[in-house]
C-alpha positions as CSV (number, residue, x, y, z in Angstrom):
1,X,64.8,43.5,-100.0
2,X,67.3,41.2,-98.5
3,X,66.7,37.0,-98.0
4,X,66.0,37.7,-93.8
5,X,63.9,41.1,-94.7
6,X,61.8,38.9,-97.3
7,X,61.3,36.0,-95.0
8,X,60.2,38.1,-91.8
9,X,57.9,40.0,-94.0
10,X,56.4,37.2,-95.5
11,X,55.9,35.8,-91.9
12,X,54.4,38.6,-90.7
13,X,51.6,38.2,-93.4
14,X,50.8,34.9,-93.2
15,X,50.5,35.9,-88.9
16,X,48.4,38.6,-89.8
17,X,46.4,36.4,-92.7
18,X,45.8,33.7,-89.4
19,X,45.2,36.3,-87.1
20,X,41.8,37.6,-89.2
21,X,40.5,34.5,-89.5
22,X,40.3,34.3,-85.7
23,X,38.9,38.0,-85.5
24,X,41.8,39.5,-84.4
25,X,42.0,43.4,-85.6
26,X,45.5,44.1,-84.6
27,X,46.9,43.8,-88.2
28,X,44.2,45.1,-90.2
29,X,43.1,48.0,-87.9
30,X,39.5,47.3,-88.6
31,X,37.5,46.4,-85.6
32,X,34.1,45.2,-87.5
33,X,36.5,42.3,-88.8
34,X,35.5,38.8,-88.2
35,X,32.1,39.7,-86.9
36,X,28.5,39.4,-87.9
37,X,28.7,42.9,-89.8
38,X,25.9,44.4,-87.2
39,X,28.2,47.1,-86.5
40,X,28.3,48.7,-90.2
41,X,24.6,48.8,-90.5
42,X,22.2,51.8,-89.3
43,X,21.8,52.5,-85.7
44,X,17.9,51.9,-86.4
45,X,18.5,48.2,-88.4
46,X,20.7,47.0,-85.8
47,X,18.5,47.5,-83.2
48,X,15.4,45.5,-85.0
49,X,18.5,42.5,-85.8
50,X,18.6,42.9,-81.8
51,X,15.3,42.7,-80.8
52,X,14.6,39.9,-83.8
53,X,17.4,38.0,-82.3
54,X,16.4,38.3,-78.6
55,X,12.6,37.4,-79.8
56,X,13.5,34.2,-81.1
57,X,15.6,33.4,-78.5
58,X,13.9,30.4,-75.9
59,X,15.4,31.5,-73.1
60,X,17.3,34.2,-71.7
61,X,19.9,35.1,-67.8
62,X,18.9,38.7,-67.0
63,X,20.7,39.9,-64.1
64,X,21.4,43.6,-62.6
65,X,19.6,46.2,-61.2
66,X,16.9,48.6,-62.2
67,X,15.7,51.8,-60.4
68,X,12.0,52.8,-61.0
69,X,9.5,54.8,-58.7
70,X,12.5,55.8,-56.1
71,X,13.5,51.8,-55.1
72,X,15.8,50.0,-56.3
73,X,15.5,46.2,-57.6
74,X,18.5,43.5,-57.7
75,X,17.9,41.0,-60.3
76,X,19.0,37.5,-61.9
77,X,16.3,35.9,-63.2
78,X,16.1,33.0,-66.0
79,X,13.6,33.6,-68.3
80,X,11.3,31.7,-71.2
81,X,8.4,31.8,-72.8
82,X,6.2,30.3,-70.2
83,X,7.6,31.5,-67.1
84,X,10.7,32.4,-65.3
85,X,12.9,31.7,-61.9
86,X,15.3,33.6,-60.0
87,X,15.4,36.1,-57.2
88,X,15.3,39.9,-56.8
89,X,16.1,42.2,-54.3
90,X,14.9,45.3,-52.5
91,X,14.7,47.3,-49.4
92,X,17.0,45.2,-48.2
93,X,15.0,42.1,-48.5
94,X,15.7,39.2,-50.9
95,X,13.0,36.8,-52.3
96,X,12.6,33.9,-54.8
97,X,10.3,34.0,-57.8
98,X,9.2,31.2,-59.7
99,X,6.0,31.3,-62.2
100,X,5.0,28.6,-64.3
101,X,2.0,29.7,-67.0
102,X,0.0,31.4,-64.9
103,X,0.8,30.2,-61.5
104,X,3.3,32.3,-59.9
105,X,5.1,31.2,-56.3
106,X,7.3,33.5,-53.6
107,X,9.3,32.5,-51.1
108,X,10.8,34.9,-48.3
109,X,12.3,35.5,-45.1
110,X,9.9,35.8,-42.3
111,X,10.9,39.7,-42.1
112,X,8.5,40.1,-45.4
113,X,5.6,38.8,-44.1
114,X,5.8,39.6,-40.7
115,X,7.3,37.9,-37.3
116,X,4.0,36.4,-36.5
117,X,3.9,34.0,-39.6
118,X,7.3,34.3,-41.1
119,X,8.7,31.0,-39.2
120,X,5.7,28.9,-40.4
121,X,6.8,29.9,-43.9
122,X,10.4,29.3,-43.8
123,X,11.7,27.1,-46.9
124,X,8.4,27.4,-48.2
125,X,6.5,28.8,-51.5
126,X,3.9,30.8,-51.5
127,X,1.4,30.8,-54.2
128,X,0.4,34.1,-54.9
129,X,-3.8,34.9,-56.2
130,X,-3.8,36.2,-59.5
131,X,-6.7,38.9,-57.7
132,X,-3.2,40.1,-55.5
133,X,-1.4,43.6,-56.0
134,X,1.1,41.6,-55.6
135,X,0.8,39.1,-58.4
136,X,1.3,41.7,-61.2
137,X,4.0,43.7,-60.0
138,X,5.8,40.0,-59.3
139,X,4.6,38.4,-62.3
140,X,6.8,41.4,-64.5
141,X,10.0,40.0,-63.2
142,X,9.4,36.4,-64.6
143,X,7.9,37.5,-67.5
144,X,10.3,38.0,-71.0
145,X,8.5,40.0,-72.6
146,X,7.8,42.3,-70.3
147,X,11.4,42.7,-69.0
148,X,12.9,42.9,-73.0
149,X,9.9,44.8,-73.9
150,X,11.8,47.7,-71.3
151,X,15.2,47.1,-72.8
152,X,14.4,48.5,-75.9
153,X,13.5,52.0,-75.4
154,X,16.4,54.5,-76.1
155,X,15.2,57.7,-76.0
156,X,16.5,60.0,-78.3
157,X,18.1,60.3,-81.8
158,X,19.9,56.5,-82.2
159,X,23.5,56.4,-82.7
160,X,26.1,54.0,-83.0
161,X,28.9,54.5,-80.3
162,X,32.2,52.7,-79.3
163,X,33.1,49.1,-80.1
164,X,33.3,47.5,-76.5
165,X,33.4,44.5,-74.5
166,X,30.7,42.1,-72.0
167,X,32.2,39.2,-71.0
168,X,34.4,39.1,-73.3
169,X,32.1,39.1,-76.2
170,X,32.6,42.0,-78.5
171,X,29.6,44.2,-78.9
172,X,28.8,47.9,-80.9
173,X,27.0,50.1,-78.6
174,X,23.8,51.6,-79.5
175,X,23.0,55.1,-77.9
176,X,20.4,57.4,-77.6
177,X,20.9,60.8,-77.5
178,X,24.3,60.5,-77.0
179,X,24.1,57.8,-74.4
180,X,21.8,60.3,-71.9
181,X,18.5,58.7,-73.7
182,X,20.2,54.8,-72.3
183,X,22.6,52.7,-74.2
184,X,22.6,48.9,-75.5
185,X,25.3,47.0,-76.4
186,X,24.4,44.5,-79.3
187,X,26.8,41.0,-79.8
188,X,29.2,41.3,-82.5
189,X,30.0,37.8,-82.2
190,X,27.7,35.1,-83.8
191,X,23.7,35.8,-83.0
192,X,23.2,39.9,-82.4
193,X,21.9,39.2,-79.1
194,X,21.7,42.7,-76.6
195,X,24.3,41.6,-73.9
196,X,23.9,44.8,-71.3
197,X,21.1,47.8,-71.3
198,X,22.1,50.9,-69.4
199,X,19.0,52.9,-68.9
200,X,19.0,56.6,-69.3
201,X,19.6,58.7,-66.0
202,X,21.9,55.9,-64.6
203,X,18.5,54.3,-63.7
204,X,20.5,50.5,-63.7
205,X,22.4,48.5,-65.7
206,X,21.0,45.0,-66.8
207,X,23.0,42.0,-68.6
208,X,21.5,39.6,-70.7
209,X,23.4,36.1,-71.2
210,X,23.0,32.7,-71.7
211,X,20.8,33.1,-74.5
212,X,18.5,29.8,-75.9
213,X,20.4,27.7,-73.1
214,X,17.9,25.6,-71.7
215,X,16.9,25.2,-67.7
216,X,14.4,23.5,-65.7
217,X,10.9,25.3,-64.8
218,X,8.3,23.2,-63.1
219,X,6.0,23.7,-59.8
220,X,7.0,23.1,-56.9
221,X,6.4,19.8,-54.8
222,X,2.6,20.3,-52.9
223,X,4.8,19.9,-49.4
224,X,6.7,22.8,-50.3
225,X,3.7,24.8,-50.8
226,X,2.1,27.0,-48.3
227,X,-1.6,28.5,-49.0
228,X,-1.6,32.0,-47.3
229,X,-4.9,32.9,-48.3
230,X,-6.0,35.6,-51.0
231,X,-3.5,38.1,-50.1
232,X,0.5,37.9,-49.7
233,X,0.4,41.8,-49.1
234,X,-2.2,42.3,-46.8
């Protein structure tokens, strides 16, 4: 090998030597390199190091839509433990949720509750009874284990499918049955946190980010309050 040869293939090692520690596959080919190794476990592990991971987690950023029952919801909620806040949409009305413990609060345009009080409640919360329709189907969308409780269930044989991308955060894609049964794709990067859920039958797609970062969940002030009476629904 001549002097220049020699040199430009040594260089081309040591770039390719840098490059894995960074993650990089370009050199080596192999796209499980530089990650957590989720990827070269069984479809069935690496979803329980998924569901382990997002168990553990404090908090979670769920945001997306789900179809269930023929509507349509809009999420992007920030969930814990104890409670959650965000806002969801549907049939073409958008309103806030915030539940802290037990005591869960909406807040809407007037269009939801009706012309004749709507104005009265403008910029306010609503606390909604526990004894409400209401308060359960609401309740689910603040609640985190309820909402990951749905994200794991592929139906189907599990498979492993194509290395991909959310946010720019590498991820291994879980199927079931081939990606008809929904599909998950699980972090490659650090923690093997689920990042986005697409549920079978194109029934929504749901990400999941900004896992264990903290946020502020407390009641709101008592002037910002408004007591409707025993039903938000009636």
């Amino acid at each position: 090998m001549f002097p220049g040869r020699r040199s430009a293939a040594f260089l081309w090692w040591v770039m390719c030597a840098g490059l894995a520690l960074v993650g990089t596959t370009g050199c080596a080919g192999d796209p499980d390199a530089g990650t957590n190794g989720v990827a070269k476990l069984p479809p069935k592990t690496i979803e329980q190091r998924a569901r382990s991971a997002a168990d553990a987690a404090a908090t979670v950023r769920l945001s997306g839509t789900v179809s269930s029952n023929g509507s349509t919801y809009k999420l992007d909620m920030r969930l814990r433990g104890n409670g959650g806040l965000g806002q969801v949409t549907a049939k073409g009305s958008t309103f806030q949720l915030l539940r802290v413990g037990d005591d869960l609060y909406l807040k809407a345009g007037a269009g939801f509750y009706g012309d004749e009080v709507g104005d009265k409640l403008k910029n306010k919360y609503v606390k909604v009874p526990t004894g409400d329709p209401a308060y359960k189907q609401f309740s689910g969308f603040t609640d985190k284990k309820v909402l990951l409780d749905g994200l794991f269930v592929l139906d189907g044989d599990l498979a492993i499918g194509d290395h991909r991308s959310v946010g720019g955060t590498r991820t291994i894609a879980l199927t079931g049955a081939g990606g008809s049964g929904g599909t998950l794709d699980v972090s490659l990067e650090g923690k093997p946190y689920p990042l986005r859920y697409e549920r079978a039958g194109g029934a929504g797609t749901l990400t999941l980010a900004d896992w264990g970062k903290d946020f502020t969940l407390r009641a709101p002030d008592a002037d910002h309050v408004v007591d409707y009476g025993k039903s938000v629904t009636s």
